[in-house]
C-alpha positions in Angstrom: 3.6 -30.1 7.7 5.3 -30.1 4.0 7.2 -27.0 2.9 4.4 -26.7 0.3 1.6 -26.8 3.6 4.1 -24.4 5.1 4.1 -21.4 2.3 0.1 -21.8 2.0 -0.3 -21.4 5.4 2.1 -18.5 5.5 0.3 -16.7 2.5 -2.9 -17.4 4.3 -1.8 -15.4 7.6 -0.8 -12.8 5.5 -3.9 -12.3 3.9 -5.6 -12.7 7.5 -3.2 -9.6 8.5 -4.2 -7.7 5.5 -8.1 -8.3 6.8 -7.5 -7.3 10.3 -5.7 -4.2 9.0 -8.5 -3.5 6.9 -11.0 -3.5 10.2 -8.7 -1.6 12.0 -9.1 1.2 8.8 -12.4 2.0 10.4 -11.2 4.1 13.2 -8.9 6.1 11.3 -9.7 9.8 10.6 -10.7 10.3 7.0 -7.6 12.2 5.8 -5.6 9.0 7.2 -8.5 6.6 5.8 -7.6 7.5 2.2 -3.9 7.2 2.4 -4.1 3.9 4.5 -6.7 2.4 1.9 -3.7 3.3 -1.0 -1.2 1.2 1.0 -3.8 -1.7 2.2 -5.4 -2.0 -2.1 -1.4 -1.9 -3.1 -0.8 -5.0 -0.9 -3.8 -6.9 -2.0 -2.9 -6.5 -5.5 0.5 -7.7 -4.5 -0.8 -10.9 -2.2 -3.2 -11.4 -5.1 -0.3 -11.6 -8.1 1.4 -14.2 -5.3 -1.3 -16.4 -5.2 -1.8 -16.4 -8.8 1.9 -17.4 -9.2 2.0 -19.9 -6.2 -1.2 -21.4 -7.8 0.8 -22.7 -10.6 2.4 -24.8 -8.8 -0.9 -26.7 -7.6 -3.5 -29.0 -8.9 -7.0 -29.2 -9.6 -9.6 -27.7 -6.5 -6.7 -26.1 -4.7 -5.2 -24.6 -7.8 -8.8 -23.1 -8.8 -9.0 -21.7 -5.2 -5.9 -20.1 -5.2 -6.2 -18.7 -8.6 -10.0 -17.5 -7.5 -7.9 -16.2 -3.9 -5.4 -14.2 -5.9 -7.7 -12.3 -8.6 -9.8 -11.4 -6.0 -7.3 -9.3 -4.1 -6.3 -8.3 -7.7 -9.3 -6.9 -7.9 -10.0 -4.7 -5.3 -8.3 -1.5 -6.5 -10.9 -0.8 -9.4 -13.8 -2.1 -6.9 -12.7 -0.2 -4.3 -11.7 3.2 -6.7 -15.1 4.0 -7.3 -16.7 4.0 -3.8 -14.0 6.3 -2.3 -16.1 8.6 -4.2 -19.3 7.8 -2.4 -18.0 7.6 0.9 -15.2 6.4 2.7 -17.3 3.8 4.6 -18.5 2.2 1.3 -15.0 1.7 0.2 -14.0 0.1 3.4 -17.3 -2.0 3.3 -16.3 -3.1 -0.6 -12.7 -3.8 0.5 -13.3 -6.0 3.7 -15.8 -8.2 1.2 -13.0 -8.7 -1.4 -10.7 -9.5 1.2 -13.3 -11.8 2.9 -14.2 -13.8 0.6 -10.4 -14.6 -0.9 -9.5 -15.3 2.2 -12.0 -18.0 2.6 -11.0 -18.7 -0.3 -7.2 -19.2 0.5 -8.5 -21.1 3.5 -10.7 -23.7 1.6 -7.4 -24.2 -0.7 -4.8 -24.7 2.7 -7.6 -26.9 4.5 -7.5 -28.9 0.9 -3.9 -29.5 0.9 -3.8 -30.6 4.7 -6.4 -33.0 4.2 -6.5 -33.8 0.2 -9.9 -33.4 0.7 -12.2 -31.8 -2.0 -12.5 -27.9 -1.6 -16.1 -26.7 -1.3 -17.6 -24.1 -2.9 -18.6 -21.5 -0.1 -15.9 -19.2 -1.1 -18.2 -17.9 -3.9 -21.3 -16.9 -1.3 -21.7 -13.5 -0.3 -21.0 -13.0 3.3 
């Protein structure tokens, strides 16, 4: 595996952490649920920025994906701002699809670089 295979991959398990934190959100109480969801939306902004950056360095399909990954998880704070005010559980629900879908993302983009195969375009389907 290149060093370049390497730092995808290691960005990609990252943002798989950040997901299974996410899930694990659900069984916190919902004084802990709101202070958990600042630190988990602060993270994804910062993963998201990192992709953005690391997808300079790409090309073509994987460089899109990358780019799609990181504003995603840029993203999430303002989507996920103004379900806290409906309910906790619509927040988390809002959160756990932006971090879904730029994961796939991310994995479509480290899949790509293994193989130099053409990235598909599921990332953009609603899971």
């Amino acid at each position: 595996m290149t060093q370049s295979e390497q730092s995808l991959d290691a960005l990609r398990s990252e943002t798989q952490e950040l997901h299974r934190n996410i899930v694990a959100l659900g069984g916190d109480s919902k004084a802990n649920f709101k202070a958990e969801l600042e630190k988990l939306q602060t993270k994804a902004v910062k993963l998201g920025g990192t992709l953005k950056l690391r997808a300079e360095s790409e090309q073509g399909a994987i460089k899109a994906k990358l780019h799609e990954a990181g504003t995603k998880l840029e993203a999430t704070r303002s989507k996920v701002d103004g379900s806290v005010h409906d309910s906790v559980e619509a927040a988390e629900v809002k959160l756990l699809d932006a971090m879904t879908s730029a994961t796939r993302s991310l994995s479509e983009a480290v899949a790509s670089k293994r193989t130099d195969a053409p990235v598909s375009d599921t990332s953009t389907k609603k899971v």
